[in-house]
KOLZA-271474 format. One record per atom (N, C-alpha, C): x, y, z; atom name; residue number from 1. Coordinates in nm, 2 decimals. Layout:
N
+--------+--------+--------+-------+-----+
:     px :     py :     pz : atomo : num :
+--------+--------+--------+-------+-----+
:      X :      Y :      Z :    CA : NUM :
...
+--------+--------+--------+-------+-----+
//
This chain:
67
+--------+--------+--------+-------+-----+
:     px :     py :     pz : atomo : num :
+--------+--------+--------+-------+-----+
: -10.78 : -10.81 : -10.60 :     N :   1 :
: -10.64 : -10.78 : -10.64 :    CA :   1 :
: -10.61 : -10.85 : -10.78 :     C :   1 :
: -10.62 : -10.93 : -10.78 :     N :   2 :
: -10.62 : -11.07 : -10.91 :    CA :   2 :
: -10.72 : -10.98 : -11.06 :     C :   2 :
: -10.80 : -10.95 : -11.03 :     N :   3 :
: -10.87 : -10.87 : -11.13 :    CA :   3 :
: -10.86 : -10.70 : -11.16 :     C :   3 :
: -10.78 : -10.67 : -11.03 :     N :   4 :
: -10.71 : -10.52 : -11.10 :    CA :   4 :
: -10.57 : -10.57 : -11.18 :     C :   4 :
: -10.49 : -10.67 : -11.16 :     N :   5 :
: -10.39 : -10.72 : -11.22 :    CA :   5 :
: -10.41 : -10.77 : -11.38 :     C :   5 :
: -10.50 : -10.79 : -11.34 :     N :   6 :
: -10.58 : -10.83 : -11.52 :    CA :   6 :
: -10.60 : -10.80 : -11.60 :     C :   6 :
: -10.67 : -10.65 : -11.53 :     N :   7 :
: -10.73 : -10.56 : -11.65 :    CA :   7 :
: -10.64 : -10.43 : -11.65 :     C :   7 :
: -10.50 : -10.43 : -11.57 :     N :   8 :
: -10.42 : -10.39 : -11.60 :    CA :   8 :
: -10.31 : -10.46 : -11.71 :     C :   8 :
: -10.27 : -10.57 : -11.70 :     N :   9 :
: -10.22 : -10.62 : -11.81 :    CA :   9 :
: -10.30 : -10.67 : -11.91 :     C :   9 :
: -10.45 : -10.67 : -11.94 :     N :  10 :
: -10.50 : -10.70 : -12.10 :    CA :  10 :
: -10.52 : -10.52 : -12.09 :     C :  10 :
: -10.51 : -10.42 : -12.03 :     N :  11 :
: -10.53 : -10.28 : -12.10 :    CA :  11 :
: -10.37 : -10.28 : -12.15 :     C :  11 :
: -10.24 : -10.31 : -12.09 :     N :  12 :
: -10.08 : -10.32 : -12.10 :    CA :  12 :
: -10.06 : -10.36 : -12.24 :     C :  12 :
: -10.19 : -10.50 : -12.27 :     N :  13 :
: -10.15 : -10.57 : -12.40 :    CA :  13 :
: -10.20 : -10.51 : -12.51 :     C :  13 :
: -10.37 : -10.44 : -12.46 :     N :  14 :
: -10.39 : -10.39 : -12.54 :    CA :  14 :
: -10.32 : -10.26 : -12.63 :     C :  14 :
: -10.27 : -10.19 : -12.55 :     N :  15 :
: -10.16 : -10.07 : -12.59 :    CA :  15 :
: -10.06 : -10.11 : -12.65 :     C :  15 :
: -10.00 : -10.23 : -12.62 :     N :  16 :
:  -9.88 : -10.31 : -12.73 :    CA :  16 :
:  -9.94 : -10.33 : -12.85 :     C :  16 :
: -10.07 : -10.40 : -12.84 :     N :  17 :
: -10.12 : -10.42 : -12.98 :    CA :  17 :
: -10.13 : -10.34 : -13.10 :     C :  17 :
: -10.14 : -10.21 : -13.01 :     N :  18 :
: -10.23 : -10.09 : -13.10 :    CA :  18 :
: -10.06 : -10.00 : -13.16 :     C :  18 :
:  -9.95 : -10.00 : -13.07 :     N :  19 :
:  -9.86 :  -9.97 : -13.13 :    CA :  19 :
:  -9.75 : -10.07 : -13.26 :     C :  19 :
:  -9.80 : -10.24 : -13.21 :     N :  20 :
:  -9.73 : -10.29 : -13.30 :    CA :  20 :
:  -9.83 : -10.28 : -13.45 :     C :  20 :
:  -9.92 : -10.25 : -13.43 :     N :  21 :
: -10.02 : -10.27 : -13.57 :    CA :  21 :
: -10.00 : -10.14 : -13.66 :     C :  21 :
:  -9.95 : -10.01 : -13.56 :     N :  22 :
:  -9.90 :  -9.90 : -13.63 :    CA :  22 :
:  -9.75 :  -9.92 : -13.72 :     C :  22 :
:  -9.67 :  -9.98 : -13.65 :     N :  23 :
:  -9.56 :  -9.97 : -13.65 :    CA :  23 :
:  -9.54 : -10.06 : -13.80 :     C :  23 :
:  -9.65 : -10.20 : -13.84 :     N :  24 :
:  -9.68 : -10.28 : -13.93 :    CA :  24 :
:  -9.74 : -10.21 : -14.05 :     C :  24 :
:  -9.81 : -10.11 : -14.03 :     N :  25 :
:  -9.84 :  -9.96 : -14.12 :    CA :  25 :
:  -9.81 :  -9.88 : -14.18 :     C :  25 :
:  -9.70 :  -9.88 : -14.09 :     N :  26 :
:  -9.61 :  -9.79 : -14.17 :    CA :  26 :
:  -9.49 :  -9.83 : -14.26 :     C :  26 :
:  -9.43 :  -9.93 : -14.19 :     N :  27 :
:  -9.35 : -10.06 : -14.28 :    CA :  27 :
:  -9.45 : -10.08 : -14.43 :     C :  27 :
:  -9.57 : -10.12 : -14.36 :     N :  28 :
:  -9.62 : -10.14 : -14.57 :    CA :  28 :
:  -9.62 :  -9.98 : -14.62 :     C :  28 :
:  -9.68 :  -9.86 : -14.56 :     N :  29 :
:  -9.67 :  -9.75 : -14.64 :    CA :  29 :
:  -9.55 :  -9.74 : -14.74 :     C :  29 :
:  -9.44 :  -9.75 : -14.66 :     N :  30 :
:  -9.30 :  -9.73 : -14.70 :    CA :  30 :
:  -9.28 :  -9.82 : -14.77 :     C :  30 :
:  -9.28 :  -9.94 : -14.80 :     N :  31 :
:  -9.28 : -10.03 : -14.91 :    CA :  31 :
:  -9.35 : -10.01 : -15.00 :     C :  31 :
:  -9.51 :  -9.95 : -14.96 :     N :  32 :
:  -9.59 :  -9.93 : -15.12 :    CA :  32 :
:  -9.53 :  -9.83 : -15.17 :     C :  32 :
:  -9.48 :  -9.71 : -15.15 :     N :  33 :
:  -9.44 :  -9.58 : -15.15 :    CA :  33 :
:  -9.28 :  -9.64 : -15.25 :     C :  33 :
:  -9.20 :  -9.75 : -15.18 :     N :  34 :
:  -9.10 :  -9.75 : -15.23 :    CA :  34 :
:  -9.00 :  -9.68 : -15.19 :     C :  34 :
:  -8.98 :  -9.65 : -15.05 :     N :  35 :
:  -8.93 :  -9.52 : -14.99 :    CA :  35 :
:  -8.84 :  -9.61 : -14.87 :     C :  35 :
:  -8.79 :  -9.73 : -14.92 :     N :  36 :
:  -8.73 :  -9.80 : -14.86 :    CA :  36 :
:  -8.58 :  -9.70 : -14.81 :     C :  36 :
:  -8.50 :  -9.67 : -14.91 :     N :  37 :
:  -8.36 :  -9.57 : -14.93 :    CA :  37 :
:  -8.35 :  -9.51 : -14.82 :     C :  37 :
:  -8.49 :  -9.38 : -14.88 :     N :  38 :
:  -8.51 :  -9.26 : -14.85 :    CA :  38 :
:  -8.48 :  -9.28 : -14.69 :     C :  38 :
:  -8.59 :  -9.38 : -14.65 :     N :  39 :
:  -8.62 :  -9.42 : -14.50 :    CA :  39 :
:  -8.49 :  -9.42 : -14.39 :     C :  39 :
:  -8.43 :  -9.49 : -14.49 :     N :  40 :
:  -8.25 :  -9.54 : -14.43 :    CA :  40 :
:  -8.18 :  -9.50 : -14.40 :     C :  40 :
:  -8.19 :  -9.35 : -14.51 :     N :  41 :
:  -8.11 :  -9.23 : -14.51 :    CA :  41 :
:  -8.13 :  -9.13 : -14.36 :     C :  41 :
:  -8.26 :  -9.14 : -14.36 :     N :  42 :
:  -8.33 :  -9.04 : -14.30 :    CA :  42 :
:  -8.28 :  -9.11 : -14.13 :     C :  42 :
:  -8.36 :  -9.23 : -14.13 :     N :  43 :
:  -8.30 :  -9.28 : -13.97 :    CA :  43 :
:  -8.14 :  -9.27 : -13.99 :     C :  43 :
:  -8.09 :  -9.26 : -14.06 :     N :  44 :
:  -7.94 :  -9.28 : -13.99 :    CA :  44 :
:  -7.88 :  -9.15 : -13.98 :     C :  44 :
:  -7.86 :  -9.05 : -14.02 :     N :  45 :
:  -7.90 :  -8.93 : -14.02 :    CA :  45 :
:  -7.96 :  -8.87 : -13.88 :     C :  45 :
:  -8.07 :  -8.91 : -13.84 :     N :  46 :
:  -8.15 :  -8.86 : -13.70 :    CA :  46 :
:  -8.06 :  -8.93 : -13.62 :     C :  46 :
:  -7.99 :  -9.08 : -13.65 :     N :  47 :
:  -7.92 :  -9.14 : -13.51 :    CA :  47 :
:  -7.81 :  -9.09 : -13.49 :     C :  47 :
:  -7.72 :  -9.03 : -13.62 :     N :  48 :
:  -7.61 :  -8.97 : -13.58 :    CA :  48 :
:  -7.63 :  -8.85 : -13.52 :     C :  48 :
:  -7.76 :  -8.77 : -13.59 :     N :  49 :
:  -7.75 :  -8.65 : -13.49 :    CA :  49 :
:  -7.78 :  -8.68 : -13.31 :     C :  49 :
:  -7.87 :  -8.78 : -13.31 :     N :  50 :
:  -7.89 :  -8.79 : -13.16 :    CA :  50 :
:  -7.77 :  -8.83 : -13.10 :     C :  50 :
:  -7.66 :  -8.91 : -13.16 :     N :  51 :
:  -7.57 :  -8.97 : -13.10 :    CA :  51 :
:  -7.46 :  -8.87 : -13.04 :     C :  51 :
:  -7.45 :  -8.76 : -13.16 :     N :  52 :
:  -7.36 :  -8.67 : -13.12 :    CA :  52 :
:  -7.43 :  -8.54 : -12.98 :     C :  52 :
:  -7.55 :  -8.54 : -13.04 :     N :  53 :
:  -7.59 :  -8.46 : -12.90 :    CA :  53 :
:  -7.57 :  -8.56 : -12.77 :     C :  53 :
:  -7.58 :  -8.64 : -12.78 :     N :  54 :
:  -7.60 :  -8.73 : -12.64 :    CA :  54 :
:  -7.44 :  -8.77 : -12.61 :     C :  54 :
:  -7.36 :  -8.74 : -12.68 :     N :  55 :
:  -7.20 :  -8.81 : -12.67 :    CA :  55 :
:  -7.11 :  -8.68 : -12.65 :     C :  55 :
:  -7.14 :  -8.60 : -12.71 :     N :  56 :
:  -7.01 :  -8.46 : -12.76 :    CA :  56 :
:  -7.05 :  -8.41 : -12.59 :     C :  56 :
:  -7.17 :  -8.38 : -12.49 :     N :  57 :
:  -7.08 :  -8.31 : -12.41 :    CA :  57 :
:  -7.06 :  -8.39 : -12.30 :     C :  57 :
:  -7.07 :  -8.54 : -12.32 :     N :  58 :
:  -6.99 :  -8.62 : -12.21 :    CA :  58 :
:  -6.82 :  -8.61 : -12.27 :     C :  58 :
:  -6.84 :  -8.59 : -12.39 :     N :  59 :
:  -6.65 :  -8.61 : -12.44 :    CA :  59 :
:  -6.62 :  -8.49 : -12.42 :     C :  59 :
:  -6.69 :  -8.38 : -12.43 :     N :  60 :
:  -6.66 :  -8.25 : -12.41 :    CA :  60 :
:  -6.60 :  -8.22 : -12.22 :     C :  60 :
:  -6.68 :  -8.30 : -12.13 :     N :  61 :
:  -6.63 :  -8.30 : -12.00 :    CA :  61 :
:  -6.54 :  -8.33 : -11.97 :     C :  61 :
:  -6.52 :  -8.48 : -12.04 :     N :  62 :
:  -6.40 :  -8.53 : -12.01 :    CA :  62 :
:  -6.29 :  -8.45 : -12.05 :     C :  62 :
:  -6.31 :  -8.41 : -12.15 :     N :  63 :
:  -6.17 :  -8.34 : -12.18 :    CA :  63 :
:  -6.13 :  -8.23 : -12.13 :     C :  63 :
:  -6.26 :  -8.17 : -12.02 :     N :  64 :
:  -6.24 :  -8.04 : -11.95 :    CA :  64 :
:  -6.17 :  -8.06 : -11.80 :     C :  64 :
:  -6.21 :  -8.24 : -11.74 :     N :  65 :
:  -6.18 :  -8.30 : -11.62 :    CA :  65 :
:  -6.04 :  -8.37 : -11.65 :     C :  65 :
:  -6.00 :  -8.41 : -11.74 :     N :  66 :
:  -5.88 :  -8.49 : -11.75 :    CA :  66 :
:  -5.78 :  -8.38 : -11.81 :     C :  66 :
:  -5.77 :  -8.33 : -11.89 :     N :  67 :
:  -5.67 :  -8.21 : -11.95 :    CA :  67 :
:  -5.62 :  -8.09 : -11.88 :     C :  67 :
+--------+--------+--------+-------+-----+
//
């Protein structure tokens, strides 16, 4: 039991590793690139779009339940 738990969490770690080292990657790309702005623009932009899809038809209910 003790050694399926093990090589479950060093495989758990290993998969953390391999996504923070991408994630460290692409942070330098974008810095060598210089594409700091652009970057800023672009995520904020995708979060308002996701915000409004994920928000507008809970506000949309509500105003179909309460009105």
């Amino acid at each position: 039991m003790v050694i399926s738990l093990t090589s479950k969490e060093l495989s758990a770690y290993s998969k953390a590793g391999a996504v923070a080292e991408e994630v460290l990657s692409s942070i330098r790309t974008v810095i060598a690139f210089r594409a700091q702005e652009k970057e800023l623009q672009r995520s904020f932009l995708l979060n308002i779009t996701r915000y409004a899809w994920f928000y507008f038809p809970q506000w949309l209910l509500s105003c179909v339940l309460f009105l």
